[in-house]
C-alpha positions as CSV (number, residue, x, y, z in Angstrom):
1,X,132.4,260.1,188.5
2,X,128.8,261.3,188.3
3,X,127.7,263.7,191.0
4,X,125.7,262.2,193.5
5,X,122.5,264.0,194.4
6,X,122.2,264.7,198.5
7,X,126.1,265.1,198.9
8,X,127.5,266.0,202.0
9,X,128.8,269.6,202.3
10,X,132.4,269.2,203.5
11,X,133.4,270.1,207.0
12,X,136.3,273.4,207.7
13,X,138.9,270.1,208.5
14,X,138.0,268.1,205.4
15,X,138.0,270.7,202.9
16,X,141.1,272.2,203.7
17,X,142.8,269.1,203.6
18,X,141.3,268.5,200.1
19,X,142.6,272.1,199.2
20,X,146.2,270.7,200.1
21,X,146.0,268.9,197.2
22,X,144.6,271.6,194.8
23,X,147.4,274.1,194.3
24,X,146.2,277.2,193.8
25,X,142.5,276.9,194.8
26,X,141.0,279.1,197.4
27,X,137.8,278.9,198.8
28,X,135.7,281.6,198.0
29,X,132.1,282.9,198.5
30,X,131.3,281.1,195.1
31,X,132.7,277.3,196.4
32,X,136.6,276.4,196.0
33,X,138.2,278.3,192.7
34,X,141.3,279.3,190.8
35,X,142.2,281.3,187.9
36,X,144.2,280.4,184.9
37,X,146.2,282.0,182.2
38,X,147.1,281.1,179.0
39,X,149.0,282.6,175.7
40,X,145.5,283.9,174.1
41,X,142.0,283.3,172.8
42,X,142.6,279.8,171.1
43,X,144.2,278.4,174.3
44,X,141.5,279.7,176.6
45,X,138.5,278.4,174.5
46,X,140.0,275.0,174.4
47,X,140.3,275.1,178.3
48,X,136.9,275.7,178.5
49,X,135.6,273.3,176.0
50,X,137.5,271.0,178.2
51,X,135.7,271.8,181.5
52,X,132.7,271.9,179.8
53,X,133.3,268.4,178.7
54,X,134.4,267.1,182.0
55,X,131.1,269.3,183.4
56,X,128.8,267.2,181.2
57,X,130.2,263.9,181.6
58,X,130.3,264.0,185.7
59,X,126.3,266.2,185.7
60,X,128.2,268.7,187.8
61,X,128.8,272.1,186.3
62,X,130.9,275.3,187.2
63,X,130.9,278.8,187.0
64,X,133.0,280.1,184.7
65,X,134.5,283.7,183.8
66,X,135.9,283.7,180.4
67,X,138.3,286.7,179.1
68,X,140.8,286.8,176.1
69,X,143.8,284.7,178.2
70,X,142.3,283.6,181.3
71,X,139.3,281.8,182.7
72,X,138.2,281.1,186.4
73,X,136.6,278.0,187.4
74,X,134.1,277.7,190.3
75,X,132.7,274.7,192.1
76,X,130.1,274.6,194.4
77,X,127.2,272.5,195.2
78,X,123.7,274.5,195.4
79,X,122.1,271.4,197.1
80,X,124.2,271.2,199.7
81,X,124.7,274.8,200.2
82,X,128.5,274.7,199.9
83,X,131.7,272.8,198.9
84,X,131.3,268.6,198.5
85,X,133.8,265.7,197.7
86,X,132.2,265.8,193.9
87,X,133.5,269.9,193.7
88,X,137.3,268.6,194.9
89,X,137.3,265.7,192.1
90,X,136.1,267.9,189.6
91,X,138.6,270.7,190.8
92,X,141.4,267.9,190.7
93,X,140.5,266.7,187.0
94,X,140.7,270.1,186.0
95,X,144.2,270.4,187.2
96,X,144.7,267.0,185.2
97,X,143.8,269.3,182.0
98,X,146.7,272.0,183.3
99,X,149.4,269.1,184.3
């Protein structure tokens, strides 16, 4: 799915019911997050080459913080000043790349 230009930021009730369904992310003061771990380097760079793909393919893209086993993935929607539907299904096929 393509990010829509002019979405809707979500409301308190709607995004925590989309956080129900994203273990682990928290929203934070840079959109809904999480941090994951993995065995080393190798692991970690193919994670990311993975969100970057997904990033490219949907026109949405995250902020990122890359160390030697771990990575953190932000989404957030400058436009609308906050967290949208497009953050949550980009969140959610990130989790599809952890399943």
């Amino acid at each position: 799915m393509r990010c829509r230009p002019g979405a809707a930021r979500l409301d308190a009730e709607a995004l925590a019911g989309h956080l129900r369904d994203l273990p682990g992310w928290v929203l934070g003061a840079d959109g809904i997050a999480k941090s994951f771990r993995f065995a080393g380097w190798q692991e970690t760079i193919a994670f990311v080459n993975a969100v970057a793909w997904i990033a490219h393919r949907d026109d949405h893209h995250p902020d990122l913080v890359v160390g030697y086993d771990r990575c953190r993935v932000a989404w957030s929607t400058h436009d609308a000043a906050g967290v949208t539907l497009n953050d949550c299904i980009c969140a959610a096929s990130v989790e599809c790349l952890v399943a």
